[in-house]
N, C-alpha and C positions, 0 to 999 in steps of 0.2 A: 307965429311959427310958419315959414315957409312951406307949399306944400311939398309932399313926399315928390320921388320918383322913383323910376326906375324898378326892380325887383322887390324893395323894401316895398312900395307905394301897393304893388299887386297884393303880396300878401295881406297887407293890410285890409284890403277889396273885397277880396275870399274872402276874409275873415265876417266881415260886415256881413254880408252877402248870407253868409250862409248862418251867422250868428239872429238876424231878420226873420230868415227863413224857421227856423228852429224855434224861435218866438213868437211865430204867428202874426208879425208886425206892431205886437203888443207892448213887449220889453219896455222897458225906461233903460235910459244909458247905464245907470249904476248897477243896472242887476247885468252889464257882458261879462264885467270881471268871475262874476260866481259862477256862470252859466261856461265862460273858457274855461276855467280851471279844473271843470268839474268834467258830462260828458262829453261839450262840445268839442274836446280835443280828440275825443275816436269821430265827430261826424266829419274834421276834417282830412281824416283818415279814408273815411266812409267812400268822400268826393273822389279819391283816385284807386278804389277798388280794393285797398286794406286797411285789415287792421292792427290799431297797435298790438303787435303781438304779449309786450308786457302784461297788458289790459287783461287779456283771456287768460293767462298763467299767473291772477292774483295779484298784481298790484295795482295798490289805492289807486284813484286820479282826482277823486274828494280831498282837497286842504284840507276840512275839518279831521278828515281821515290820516293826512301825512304830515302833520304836524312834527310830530318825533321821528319818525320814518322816511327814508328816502330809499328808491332801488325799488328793486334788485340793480345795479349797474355792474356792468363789466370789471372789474379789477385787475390788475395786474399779477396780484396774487393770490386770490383767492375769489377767483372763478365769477359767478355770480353772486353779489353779494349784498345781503340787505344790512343796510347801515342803519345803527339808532344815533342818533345826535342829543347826548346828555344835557351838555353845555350852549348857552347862546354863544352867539359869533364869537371867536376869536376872547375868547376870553383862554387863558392858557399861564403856564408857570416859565412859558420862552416868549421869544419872538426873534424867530430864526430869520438868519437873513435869506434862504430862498424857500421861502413858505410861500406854495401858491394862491392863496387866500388873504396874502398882502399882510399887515403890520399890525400885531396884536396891540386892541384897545385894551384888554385890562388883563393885567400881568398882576398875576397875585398868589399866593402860595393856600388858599380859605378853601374848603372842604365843606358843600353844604348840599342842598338839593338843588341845584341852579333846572333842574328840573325834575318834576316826583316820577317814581319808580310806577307810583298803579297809574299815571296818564302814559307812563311810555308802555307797558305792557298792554294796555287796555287797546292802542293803535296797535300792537304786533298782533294783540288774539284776532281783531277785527280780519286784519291781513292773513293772515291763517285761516281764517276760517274761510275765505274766499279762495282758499286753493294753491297760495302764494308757498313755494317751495325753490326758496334761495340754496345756492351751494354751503352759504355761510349767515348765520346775521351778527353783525360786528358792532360793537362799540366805538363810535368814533367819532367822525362827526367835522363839526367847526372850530372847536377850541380841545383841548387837553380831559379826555374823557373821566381820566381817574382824577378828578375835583370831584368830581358828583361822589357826595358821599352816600348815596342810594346803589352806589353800582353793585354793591354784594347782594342787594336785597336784590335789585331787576336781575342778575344773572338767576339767581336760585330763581325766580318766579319764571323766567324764559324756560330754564330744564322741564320746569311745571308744564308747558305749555307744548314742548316740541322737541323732539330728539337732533334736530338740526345744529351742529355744533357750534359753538358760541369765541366767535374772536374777536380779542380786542388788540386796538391800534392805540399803541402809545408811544408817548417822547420820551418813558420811564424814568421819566424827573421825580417820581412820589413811589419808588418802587422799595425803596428803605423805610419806608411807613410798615408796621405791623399789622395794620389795620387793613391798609390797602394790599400786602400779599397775602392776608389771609380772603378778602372777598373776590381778589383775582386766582385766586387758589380751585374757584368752582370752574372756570372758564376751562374751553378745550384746549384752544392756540392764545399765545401771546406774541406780539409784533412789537418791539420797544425799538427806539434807536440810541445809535451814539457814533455821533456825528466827531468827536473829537476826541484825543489821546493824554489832551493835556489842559490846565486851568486855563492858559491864555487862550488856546484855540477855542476851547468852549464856551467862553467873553465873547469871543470873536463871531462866534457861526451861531449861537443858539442865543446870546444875550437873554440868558436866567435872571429868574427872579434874584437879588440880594442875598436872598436867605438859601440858594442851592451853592454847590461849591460841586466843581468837577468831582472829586473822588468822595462823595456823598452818593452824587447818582451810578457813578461807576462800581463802586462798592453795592449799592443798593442791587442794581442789575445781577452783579455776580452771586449775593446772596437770595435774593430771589429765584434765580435760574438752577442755584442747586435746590432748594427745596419742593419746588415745583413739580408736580407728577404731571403736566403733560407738557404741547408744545413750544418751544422758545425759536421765532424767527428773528435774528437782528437785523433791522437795517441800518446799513453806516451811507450817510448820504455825503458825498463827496463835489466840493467844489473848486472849480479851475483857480488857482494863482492862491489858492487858501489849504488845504487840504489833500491834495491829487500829488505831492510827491514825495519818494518811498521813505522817507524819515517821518512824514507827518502819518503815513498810511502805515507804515507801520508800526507805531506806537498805537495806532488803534486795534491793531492786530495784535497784539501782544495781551490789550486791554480783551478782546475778543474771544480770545483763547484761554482767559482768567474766566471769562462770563460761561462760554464753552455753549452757545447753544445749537441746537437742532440743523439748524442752516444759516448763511450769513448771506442777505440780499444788498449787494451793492447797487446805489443809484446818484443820481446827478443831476441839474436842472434839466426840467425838457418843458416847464411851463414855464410863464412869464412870474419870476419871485417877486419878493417883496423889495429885494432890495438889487439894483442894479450890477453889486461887484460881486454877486452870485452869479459864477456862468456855469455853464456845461462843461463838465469831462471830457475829452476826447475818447473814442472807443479806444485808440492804443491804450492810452494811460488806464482805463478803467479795465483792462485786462491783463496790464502789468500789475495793476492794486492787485487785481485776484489772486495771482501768482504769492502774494504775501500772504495770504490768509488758510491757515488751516482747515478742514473738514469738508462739510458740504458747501459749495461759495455760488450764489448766481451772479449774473450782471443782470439787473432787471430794467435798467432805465431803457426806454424806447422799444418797450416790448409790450404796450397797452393791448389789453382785450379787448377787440372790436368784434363781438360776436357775430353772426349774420343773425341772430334773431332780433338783435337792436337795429338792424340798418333803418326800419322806416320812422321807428320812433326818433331815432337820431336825426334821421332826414329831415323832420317835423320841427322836432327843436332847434335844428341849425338856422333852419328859415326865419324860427320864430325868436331868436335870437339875433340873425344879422338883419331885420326889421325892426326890431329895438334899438339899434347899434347907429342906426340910418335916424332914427328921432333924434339921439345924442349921445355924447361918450359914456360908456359903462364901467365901473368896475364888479367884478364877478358876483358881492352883494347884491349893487345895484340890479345885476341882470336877475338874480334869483327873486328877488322882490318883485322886480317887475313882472314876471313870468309865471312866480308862484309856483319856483321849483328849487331845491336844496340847493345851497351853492357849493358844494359837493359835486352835482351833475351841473349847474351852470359852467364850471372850470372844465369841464369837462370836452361841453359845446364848445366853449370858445377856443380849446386847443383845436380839437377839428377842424376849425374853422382858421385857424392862424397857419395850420398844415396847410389848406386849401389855396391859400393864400388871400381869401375872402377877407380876412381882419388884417389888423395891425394894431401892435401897442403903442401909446403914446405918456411921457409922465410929465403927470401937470405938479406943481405943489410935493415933488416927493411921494406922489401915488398914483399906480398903475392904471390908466384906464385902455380901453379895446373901443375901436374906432373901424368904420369901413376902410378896407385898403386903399381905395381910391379917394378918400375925404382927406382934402388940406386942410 
């Protein structure tokens, strides 16, 4: 491998540097991975006179500690929020075409513990107990939360724990299950989408598991939303040249208004999707949609929470992100593994960074990877 340059090669230096220092010159190479991931990421906080501020207000920086846990991170809609991650990667009952987390590996409709309820509470009490005090803590994650057939048990254990109100993000593909509206029945907020008004549109945009059938989930939705005692947010995520004019958007508004819930969050690509013929809405159009839709209606797309209490920890990961980027091409996995952070916040980094203009996407083999701007 060639050596580094440039801004990637310094970070790197720092890194060494103060990773040496920290170790007393004793470390072996295998133990930098345990020793960054853990406190060394506030010493290099420490070196330019702050600290992560997430750090002091409770959240883990111990792997062993955020295993199911990611956050608190900014949300769009729902403030600060600590996410749990039921499911491994990209396991899900779609595979949407502009899913920022790229092309679901196992499409399945199986209901199990793909991860147990006392490991994911056992990281939240931890985080709690260290003072950690999110807006929200959500169910969500990497793949389609309601598979985890532990989720009624973690919600009741979560109440056990903290008055902090409990949301969860779904694709409300499993919302016609008995099962699952009764364990989502404890939760405060629910967040489902429906991306489509009709059977082909929804072949089209969410590419379902075999065994769902549009007016399965769309039924499913509306009788969930009536029985439901607290919140129902829908997102209807909307794509250019698929979805975005007023025959197709309205059919989903008609669907919307059958489901009737709480508020209806319109969005659009603003990350790099899974699949290239997902583009972005234009603003006109995504406020003509609005105009179609009943009740409370936001446009959320392109309105991310950038708090100022994140700027340095974000500052921190951007660097430590486009110095990865400079080894070799990533996709958002890739980057979370390497960095030994949720890929959740990895997509996260590399939109800032795509804004900044620092990245660029590139698709090799049909799959997204993030490259420096300047790398041919």
């Amino acid at each position: 491998m060639p050596p580094m340059r440039g801004r990637g090669a310094q970070i790197d230096q720092r890194r060494n540097r103060l990773y040496y220092e920290r170790a007393g010159g004793r470390a072996k190479p295998s133990d930098r991975r345990r020793l960054f991931a853990g406190d060394f990421r506030q010493d290099l906080l420490r070196q330019g006179g702050t600290l992560r501020p997430t750090a002091v207000r409770g959240r883990s920086l111990n792997p062993a500690e955020r295993k199911h846990i990611y956050g608190p991170v900014p949300s769009r809609r729902l403030g600060r929020s600590l996410g749990l991650d039921l499911v491994p990667y990209k396991i899900c009952t779609y595979d949407c075409i502009y899913c920022q987390l790229g092309r679901t590996t196992h499409k399945t409709m199986e209901r199990k513990a793909y991860v147990p309820a006392d490991d994911v509470l056992r990281d939240l009490e931890e985080f709690l107990r260290k003072g950690g005090r999110p807006d929200y803590i959500s169910l969500s994650g990497s793949g389609e939360p309601t598979l985890n057939a532990d989720t009624g048990r973690l919600i009741a254990g979560i109440k056990q724990l903290t008055d902090i109100p409990v949301a969860v993000i779904t694709n409300g593909s499993l919302l016609w299950m008995e099962e699952v509206q009764e364990e989502l029945a404890q939760a405060d907020l629910i967040l489902p989408s429906l991306d489509a008004g009709d059977e082909n549109i929804f072949q089209t945009v969410n590419r379902p598991h075999p065994e769902l059938s549009f007016m399965r989930v769309a039924e499913g939705l509306a009788v969930f939303s009536r029985h439901y005692s607290g919140m129902v947010w829908l997102e209807v995520f909307l794509c250019a040249g698929v979805t975005d004019d007023p025959e197709q958007v309205g059919r989903i508004a008609e669907w919307a208004e059958i489901i009737h819930p709480q508020r209806i969050q319109l969005n659009t690509v603003v990350r790099p999707p899974a699949e290239s013929q997902a583009m972005a809405v234009t603003g006109e159009k995504m406020t003509a949609a609005k105009a179609l839709f009943a009740g409370d209606v936001d446009i959320i797309a392109g309105t991310e929470n950038q708090a100022p209490e994140g700027h340095a920890a974000r500052t921190l990961d951007d660097e430590a992100v486009l110095s990865l980027l400079h080894r070799r091409p990533c996709t958002p996995n890739d980057v979370a593994k390497g960095l030994d952070m949720h890929v959740n916040e990895a997509v996260k980094h590399l939109h800032h960074l795509l804004k900044a203009g620092k990245i660029r996407t590139v698709a090799k083999n049909e799959v997204m990877f993030y490259v420096p701007a300047a790398r041919e």
